[in-house]
C-alpha positions in Angstrom: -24.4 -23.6 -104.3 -22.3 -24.0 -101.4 -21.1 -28.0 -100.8 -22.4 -30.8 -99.1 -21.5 -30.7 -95.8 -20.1 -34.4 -95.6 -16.1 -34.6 -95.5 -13.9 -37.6 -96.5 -11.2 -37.7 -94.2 -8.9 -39.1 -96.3 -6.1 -38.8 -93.8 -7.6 -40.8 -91.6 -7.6 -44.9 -91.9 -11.1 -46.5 -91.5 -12.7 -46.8 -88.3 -15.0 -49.3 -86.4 -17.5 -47.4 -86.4 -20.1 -49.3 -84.1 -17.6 -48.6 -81.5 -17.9 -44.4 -81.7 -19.7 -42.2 -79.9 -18.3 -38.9 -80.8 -19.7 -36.3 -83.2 -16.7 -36.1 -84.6 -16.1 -40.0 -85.4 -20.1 -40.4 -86.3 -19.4 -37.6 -89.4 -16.4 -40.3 -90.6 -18.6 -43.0 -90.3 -21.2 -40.7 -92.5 -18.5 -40.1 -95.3 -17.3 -43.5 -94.8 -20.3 -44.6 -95.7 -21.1 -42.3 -98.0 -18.3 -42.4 -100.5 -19.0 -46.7 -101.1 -23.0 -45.5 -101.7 -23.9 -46.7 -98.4 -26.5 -44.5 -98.4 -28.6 -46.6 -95.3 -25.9 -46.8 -93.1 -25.1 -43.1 -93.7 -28.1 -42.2 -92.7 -28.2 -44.0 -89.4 -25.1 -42.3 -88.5 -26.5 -38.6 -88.9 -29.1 -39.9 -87.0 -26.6 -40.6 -84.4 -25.3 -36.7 -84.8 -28.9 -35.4 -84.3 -29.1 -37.5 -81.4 -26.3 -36.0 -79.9 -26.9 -32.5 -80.9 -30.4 -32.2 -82.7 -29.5 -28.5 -83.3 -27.0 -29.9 -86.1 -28.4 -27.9 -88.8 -25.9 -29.4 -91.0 -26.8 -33.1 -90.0 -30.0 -32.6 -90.9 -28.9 -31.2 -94.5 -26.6 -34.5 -95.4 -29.7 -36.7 -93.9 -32.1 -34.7 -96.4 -29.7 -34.7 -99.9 -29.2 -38.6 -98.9 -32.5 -39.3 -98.7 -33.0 -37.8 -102.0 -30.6 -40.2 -103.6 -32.4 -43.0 -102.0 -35.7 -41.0 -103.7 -37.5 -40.7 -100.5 -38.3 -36.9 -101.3 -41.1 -36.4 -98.8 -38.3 -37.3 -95.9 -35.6 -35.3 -97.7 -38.7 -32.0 -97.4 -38.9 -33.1 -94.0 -34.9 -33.2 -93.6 -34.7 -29.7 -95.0 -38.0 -28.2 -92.7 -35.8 -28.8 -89.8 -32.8 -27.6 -91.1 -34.5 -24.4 -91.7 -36.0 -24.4 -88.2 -32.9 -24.2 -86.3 -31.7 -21.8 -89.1 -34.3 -19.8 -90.9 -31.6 -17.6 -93.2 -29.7 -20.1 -94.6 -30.2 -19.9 -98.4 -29.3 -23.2 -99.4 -31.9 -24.9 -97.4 -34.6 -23.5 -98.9 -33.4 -24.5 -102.6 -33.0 -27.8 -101.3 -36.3 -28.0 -100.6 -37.8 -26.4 -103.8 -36.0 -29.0 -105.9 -37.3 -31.3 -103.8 -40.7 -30.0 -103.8 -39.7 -30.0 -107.3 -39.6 -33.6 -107.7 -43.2 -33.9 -106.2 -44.7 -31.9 -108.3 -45.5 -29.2 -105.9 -44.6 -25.9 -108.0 -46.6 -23.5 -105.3 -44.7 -24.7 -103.1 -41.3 -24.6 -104.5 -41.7 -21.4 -105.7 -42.0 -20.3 -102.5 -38.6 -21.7 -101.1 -37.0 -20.4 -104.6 -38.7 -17.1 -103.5 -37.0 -17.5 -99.7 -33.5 -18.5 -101.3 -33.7 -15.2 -103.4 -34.4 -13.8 -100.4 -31.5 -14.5 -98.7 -28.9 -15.0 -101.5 -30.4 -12.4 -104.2 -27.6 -13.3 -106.8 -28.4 -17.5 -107.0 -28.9 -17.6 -110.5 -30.2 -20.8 -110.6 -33.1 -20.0 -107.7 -34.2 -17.6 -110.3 -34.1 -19.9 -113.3 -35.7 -22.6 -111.3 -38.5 -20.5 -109.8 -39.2 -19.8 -113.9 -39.0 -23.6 -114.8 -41.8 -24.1 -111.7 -43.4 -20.8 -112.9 -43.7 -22.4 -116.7 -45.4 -25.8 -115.4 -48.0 -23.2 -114.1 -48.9 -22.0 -117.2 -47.3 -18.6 -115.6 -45.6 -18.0 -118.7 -44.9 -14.3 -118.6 -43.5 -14.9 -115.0 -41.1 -17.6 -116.1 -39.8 -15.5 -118.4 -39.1 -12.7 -116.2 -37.3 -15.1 -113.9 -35.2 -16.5 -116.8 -34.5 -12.6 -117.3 -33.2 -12.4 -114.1 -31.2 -15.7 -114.1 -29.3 -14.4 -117.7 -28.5 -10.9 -116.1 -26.4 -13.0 -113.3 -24.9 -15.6 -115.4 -25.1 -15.2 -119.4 -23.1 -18.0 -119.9 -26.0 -21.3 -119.3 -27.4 -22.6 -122.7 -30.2 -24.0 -121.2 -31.1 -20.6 -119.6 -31.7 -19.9 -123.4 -33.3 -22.6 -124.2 -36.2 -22.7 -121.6 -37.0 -19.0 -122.6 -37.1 -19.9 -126.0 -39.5 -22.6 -125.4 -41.4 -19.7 -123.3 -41.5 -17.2 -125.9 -42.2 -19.8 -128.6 -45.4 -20.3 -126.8 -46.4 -16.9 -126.9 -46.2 -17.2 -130.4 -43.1 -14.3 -129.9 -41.2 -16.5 -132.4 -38.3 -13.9 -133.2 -37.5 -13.8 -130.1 -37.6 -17.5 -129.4 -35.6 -18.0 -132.3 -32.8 -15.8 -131.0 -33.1 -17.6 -127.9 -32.6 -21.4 -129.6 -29.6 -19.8 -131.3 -28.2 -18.0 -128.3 -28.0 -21.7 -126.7 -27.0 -23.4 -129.9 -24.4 -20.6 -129.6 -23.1 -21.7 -126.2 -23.6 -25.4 -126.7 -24.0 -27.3 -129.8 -23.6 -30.7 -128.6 -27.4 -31.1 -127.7 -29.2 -32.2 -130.4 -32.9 -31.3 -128.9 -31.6 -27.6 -129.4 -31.5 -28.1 -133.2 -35.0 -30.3 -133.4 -36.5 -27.4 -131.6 -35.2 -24.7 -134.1 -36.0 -26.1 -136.2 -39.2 -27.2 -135.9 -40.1 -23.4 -134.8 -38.6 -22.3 -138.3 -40.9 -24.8 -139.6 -43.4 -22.6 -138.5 -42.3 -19.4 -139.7 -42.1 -20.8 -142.8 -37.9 -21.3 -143.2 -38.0 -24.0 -144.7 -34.8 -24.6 -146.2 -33.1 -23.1 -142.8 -35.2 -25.6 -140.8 -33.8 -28.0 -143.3 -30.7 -27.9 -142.3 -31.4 -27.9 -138.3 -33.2 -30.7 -138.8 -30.2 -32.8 -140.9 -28.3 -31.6 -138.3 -30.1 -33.1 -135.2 -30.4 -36.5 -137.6 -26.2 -36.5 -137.1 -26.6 -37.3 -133.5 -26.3 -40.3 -132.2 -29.7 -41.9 -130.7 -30.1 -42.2 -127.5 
């Protein structure tokens, strides 16, 4: 994903910044701000920017991730609507606003923006993977893995890529497959002990026993969180 558009000027010493009234010096005020988790007066400041130039399509991106922080998702979505209003191509802004819808619990509609993003930037690997993990709360479990196909063809590398097909697969009762899959991201990462639990507990079911065994004396060598 490309970066957030806010920039610490790290050149520059701090400014007053009730005294500013260029875009310019507003966007220092933002990172200012943003970089002491100032999230409030942040905000105010890009809503200087919009005031200035409300075809900021970028002001209206830093408003919407910053609201997220502060976990006011409906005004992030509404952030990330205009964004895409003044540009209706840029990829970015339509992820933004699946994760958000995301956090709301509305899959439909996230799926959508997921679909948009791949629309736009066909290689995001993790607008397909997403769209499946939306797909999967839907019960659409023979779409979610098909989107997790996609997502592995453009970036093999992701254990938890893996791991959320596994789970897929394991409830279609497919459980070689899934098993491959729980091994695949035990493969990449073995530092997550809910990898092993999960092995094992599906080897438990196809009647492993002393494999699952050992899965499960593994996971009981992790610390508890």
């Amino acid at each position: 994903m490309k970066a957030l558009f806010i920039i610490f000027f790290l050149l520059n010493p701090l400014i007053n910044c009730f005294s500013q009234s260029s875009i310019d010096d507003y966007r220092k005020c933002v990172s200012e701000n943003y970089y002491i988790n100032n999230y409030t007066e942040s905000i105010y400041y890009l809503g200087k920017i919009i005031e200035i130039n409300p075809k900021d399509s970028s002001a209206y991106n830093d408003r919407g991730f910053i609201k997220e922080l502060l976990n006011d998702i409906p005004g992030a979505i509404e952030d990330y609507t205009l964004q895409i209003n003044i540009d209706t191509t840029f990829a970015d802004s339509y992820f933004f606003r699946a994760m958000a819808k995301g956090k709301i619990l509305d899959f439909k509609g996230a799926i959508i923006d997921y679909q948009k993003t791949i629309l736009y930037e066909p290689n995001n690997a993790d607008a397909h993977f997403f769209m499946g993990v939306a797909k999967f709360q839907l019960n659409d479990v023979n779409g979610a893995i098909l989107d997790y196909n996609d997502a592995i063809s453009l970036n093999n590398n992701k254990h938890e890529l893996y791991y959320n097909r596994a789970q897929a697969y394991e409830q279609l009762n497919n459980y070689k497959v899934a098993l491959a899959d729980y091994s695949k991201a035990i493969e990449i990462d073995a530092t997550i002990a809910d990898y092993f639990l999960k092995r094992s507990q599906l080897k438990m079911k196809m009647h492993k026993k002393k494999s699952a065994k050992l899965d499960f004396d593994t996971y009981k060598t992790f610390p508890k969180s």
